[in-house]
FIMITI-103259 format. One record per atom (N, C-alpha, C): x, y, z; chain; atom name; residue number from 1. Coordinates in Angstrom, 2 decimals, padded with zeros to 5 digits, always signed. Example, Ala and Ser with C-alpha at 12.3 -4.5 7.8 and 13.67 -1.06 7.14 Angstrom:
% residues 2
        X        Y        Z  cadena  atomo  num
  +013.19  -005.69  +007.80       A      N    1
  +012.30  -004.50  +007.80       A     CA    1
  +013.20  -003.30  +007.80       A      C    1
  +012.85  -002.25  +007.08       A      N    2
  +013.67  -001.06  +007.14       A     CA    2
  +012.90  +000.03  +007.87       A      C    2
//
This chain:
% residues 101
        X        Y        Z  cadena  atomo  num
  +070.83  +099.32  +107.86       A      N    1
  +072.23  +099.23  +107.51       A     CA    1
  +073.06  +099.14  +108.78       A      C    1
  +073.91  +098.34  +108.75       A      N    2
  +074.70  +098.28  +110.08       A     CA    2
  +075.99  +099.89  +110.05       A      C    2
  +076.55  +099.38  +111.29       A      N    3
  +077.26  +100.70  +111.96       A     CA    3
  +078.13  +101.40  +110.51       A      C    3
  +078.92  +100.43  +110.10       A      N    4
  +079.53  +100.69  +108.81       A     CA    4
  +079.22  +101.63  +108.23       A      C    4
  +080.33  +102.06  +107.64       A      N    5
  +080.19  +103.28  +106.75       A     CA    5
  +080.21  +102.62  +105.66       A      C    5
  +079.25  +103.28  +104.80       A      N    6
  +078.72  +102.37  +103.24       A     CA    6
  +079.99  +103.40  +102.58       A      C    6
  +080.22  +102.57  +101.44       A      N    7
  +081.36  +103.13  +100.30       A     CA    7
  +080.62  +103.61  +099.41       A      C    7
  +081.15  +104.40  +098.93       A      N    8
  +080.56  +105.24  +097.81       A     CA    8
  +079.88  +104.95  +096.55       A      C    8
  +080.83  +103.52  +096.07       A      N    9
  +080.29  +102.85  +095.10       A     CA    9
  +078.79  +102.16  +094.93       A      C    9
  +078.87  +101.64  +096.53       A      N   10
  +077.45  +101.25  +096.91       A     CA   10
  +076.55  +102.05  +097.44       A      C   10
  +076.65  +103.51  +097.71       A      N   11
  +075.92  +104.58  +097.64       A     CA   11
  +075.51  +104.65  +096.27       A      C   11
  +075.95  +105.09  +095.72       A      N   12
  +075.37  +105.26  +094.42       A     CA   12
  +074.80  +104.19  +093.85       A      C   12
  +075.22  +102.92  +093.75       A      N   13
  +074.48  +101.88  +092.71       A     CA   13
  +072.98  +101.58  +093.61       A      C   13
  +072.31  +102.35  +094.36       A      N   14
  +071.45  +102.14  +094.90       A     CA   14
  +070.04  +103.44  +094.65       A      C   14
  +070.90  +104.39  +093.96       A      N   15
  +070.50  +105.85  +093.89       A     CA   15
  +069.84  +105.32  +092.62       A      C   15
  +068.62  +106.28  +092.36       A      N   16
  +068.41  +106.24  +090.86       A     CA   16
  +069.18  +106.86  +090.25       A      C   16
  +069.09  +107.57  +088.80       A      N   17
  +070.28  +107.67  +087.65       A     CA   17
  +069.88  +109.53  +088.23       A      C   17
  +068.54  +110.02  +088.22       A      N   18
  +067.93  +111.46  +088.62       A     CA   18
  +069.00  +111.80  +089.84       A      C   18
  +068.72  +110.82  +091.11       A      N   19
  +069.41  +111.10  +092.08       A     CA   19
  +070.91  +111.52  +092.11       A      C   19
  +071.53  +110.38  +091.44       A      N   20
  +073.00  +110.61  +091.49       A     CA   20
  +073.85  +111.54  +090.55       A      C   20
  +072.50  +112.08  +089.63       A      N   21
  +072.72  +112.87  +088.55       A     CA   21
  +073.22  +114.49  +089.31       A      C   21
  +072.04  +114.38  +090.77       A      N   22
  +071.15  +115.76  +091.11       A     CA   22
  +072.80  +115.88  +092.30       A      C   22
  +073.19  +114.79  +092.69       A      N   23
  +074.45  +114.93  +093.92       A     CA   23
  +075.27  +114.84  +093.60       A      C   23
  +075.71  +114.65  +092.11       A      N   24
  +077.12  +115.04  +091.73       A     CA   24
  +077.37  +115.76  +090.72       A      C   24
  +076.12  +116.96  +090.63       A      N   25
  +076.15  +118.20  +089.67       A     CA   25
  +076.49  +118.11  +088.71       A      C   25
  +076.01  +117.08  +087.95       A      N   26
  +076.35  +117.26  +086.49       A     CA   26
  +075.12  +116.75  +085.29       A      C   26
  +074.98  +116.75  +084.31       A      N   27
  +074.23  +116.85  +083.51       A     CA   27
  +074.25  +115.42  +082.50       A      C   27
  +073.74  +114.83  +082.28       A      N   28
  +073.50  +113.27  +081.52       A     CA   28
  +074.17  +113.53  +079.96       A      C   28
  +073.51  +114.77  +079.34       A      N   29
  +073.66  +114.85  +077.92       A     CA   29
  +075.24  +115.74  +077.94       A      C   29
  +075.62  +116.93  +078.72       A      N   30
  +076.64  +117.34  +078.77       A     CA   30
  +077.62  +117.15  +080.08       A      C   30
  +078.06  +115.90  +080.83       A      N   31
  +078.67  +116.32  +081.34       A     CA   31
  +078.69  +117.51  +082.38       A      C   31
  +080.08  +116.97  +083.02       A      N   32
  +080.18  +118.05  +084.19       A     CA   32
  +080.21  +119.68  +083.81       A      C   32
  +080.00  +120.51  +084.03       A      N   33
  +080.75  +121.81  +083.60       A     CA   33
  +081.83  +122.43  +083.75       A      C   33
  +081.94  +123.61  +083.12       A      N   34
  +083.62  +123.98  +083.49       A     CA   34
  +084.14  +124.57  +084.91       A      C   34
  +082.89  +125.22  +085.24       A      N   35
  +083.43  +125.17  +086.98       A     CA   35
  +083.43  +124.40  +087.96       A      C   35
  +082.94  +122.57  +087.30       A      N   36
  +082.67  +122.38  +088.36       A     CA   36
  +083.75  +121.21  +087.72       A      C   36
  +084.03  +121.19  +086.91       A      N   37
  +085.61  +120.35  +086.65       A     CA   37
  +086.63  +120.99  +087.92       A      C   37
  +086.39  +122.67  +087.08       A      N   38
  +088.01  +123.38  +088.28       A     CA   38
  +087.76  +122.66  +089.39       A      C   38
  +086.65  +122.60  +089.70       A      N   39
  +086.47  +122.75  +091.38       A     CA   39
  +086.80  +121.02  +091.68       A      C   39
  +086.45  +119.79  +090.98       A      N   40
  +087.01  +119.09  +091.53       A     CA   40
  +088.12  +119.17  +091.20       A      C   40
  +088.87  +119.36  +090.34       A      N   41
  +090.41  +119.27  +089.94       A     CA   41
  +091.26  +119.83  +091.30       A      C   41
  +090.45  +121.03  +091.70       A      N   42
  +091.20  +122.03  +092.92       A     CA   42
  +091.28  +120.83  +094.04       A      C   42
  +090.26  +119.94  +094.17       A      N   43
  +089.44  +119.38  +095.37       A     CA   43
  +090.38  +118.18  +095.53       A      C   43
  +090.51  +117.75  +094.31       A      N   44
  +090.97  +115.91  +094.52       A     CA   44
  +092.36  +115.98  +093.47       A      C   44
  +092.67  +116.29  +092.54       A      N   45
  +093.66  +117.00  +091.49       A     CA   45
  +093.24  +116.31  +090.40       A      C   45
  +094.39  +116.40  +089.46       A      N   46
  +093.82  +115.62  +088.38       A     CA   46
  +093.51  +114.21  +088.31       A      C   46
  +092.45  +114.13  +087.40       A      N   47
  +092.01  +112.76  +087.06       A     CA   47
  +093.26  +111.56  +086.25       A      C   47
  +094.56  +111.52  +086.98       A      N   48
  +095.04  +110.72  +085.98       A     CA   48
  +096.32  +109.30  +086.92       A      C   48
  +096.09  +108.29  +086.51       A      N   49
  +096.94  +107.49  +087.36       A     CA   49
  +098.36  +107.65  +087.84       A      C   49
  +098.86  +107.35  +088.52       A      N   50
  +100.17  +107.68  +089.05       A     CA   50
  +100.71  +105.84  +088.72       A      C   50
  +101.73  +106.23  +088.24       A      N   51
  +102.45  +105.46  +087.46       A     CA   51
  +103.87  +105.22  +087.79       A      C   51
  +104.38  +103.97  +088.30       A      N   52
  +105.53  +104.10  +088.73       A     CA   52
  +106.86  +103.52  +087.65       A      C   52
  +107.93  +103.75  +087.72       A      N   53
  +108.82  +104.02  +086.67       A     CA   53
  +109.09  +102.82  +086.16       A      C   53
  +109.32  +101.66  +085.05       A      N   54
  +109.11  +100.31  +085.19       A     CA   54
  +111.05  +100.05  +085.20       A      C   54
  +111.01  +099.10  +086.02       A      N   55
  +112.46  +098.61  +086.38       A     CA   55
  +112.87  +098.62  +084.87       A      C   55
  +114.76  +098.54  +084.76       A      N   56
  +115.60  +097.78  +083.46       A     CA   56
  +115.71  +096.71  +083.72       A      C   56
  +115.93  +096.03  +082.80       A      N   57
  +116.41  +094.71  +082.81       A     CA   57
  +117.79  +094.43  +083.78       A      C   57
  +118.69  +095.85  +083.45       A      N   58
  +119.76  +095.81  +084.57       A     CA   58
  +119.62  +095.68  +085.74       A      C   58
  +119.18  +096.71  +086.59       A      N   59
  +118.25  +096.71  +087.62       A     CA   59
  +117.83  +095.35  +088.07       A      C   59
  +117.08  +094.96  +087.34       A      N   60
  +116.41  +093.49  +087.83       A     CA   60
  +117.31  +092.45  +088.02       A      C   60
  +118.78  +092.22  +087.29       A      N   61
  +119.73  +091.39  +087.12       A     CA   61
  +120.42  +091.88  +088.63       A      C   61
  +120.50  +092.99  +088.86       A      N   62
  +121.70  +093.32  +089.78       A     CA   62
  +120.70  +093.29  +091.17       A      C   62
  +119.76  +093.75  +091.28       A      N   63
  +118.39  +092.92  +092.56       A     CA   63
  +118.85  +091.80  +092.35       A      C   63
  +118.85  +090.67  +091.82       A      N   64
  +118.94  +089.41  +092.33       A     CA   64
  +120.06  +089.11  +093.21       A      C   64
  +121.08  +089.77  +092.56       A      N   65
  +122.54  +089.89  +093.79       A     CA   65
  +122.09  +089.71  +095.23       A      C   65
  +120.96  +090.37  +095.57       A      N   66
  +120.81  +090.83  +097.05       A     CA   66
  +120.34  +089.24  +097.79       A      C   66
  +119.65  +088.05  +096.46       A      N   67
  +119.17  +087.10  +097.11       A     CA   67
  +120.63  +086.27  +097.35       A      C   67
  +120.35  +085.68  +098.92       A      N   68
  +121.76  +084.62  +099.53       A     CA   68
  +122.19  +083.78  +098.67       A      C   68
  +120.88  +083.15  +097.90       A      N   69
  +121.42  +081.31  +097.26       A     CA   69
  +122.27  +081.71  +096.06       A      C   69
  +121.78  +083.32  +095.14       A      N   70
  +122.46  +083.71  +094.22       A     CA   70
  +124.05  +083.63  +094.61       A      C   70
  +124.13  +084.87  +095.66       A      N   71
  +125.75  +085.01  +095.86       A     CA   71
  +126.08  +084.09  +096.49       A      C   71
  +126.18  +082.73  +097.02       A      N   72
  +126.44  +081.56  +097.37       A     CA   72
  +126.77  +080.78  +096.44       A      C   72
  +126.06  +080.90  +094.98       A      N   73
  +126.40  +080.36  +094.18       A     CA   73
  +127.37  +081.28  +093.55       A      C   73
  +127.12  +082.66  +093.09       A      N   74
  +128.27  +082.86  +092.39       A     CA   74
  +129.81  +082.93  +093.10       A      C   74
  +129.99  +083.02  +094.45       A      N   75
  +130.82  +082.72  +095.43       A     CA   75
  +131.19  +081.79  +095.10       A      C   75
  +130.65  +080.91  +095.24       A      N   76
  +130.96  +078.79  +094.83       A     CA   76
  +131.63  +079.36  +093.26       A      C   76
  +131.27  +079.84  +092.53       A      N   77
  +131.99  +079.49  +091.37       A     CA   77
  +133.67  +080.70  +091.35       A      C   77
  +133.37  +081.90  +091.74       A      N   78
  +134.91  +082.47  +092.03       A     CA   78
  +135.94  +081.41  +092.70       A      C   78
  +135.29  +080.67  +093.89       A      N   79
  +136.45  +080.02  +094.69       A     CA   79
  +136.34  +078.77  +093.21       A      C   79
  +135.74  +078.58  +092.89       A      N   80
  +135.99  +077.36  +092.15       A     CA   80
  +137.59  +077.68  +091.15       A      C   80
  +136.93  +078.93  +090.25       A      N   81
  +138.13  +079.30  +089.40       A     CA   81
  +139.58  +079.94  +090.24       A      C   81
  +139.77  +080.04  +091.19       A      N   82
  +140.71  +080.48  +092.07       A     CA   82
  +140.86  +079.19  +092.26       A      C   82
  +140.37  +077.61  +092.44       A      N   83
  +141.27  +076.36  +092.94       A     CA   83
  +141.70  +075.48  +091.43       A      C   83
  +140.99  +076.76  +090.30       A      N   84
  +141.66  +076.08  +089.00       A     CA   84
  +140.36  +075.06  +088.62       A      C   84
  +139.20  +074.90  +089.58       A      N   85
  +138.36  +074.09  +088.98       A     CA   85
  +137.42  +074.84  +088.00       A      C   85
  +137.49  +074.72  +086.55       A      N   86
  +137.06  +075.58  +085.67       A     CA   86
  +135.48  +075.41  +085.50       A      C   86
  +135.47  +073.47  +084.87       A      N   87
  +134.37  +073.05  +084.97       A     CA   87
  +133.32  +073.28  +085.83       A      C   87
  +133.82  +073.18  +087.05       A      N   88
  +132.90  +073.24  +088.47       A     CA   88
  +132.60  +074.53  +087.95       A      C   88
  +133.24  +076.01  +088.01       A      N   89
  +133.04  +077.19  +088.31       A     CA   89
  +131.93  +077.80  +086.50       A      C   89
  +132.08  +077.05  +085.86       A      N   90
  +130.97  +077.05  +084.76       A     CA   90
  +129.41  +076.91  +084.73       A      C   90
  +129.72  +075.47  +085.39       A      N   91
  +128.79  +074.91  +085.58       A     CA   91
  +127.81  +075.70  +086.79       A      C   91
  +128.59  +075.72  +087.75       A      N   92
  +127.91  +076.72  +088.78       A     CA   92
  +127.22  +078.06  +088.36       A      C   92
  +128.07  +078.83  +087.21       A      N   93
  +128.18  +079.80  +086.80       A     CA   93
  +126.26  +080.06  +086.28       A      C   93
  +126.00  +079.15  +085.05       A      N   94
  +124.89  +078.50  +084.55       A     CA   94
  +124.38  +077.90  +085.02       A      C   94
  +124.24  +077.47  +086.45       A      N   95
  +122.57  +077.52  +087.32       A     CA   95
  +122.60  +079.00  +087.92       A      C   95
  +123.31  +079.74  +088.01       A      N   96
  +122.69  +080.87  +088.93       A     CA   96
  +122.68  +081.87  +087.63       A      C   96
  +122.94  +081.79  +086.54       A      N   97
  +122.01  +082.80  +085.11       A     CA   97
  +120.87  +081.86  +085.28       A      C   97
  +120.81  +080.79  +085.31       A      N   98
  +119.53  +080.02  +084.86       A     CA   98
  +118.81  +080.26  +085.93       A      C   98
  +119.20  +080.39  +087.14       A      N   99
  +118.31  +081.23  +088.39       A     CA   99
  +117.71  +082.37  +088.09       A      C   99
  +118.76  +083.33  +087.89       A      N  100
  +118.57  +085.08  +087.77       A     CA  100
  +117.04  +084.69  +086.30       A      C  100
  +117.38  +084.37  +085.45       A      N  101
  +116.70  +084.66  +084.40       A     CA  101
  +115.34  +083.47  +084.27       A      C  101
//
């Protein structure tokens, strides 16, 4: 095996089922036991994914603000309706929803 440190996954898929049974203390028909749950729980914590909070739809609308071509465009359409050009400032209006969304 070269210098590398082998990963764990490929430690084991190399072990027989006895072996990897005998180095990670636990039993085929029952499972780990109850002290030796605590003890990894203490060791590594719980077994459960970390999950991050999923954006709103708001959120996601008001992030796009931050991209240039957005506020360039919605810019282009304020000055539009400030020179009275309505059409222009519509039209502009509906490529940058049709952007965002």
């Amino acid at each position: 095996m070269s210098s590398q440190k082998q990963s764990l996954s490929a430690r084991y898929a190399v072990l027989s089922i006895r072996d990897t049974q005998s180095e990670q203390n636990t039993d085929l028909e029952n499972g780990l036991s109850s002290i030796e749950v605590e003890y990894r729980q203490r060791l590594t914590g719980p077994n459960e994914l970390i999950t991050e909070e999923e954006e709103t739809l708001l959120s996601k609308f008001i992030d796009q603000f931050k991209n240039p071509l957005i506020a360039l465009l919605f810019g282009s359409a304020f000055i539009s309706v400030l020179l009275g050009s309505y059409d222009d400032a519509i039209s502009i209006t509906l490529v940058g929803l049709f952007y965002i969304f």
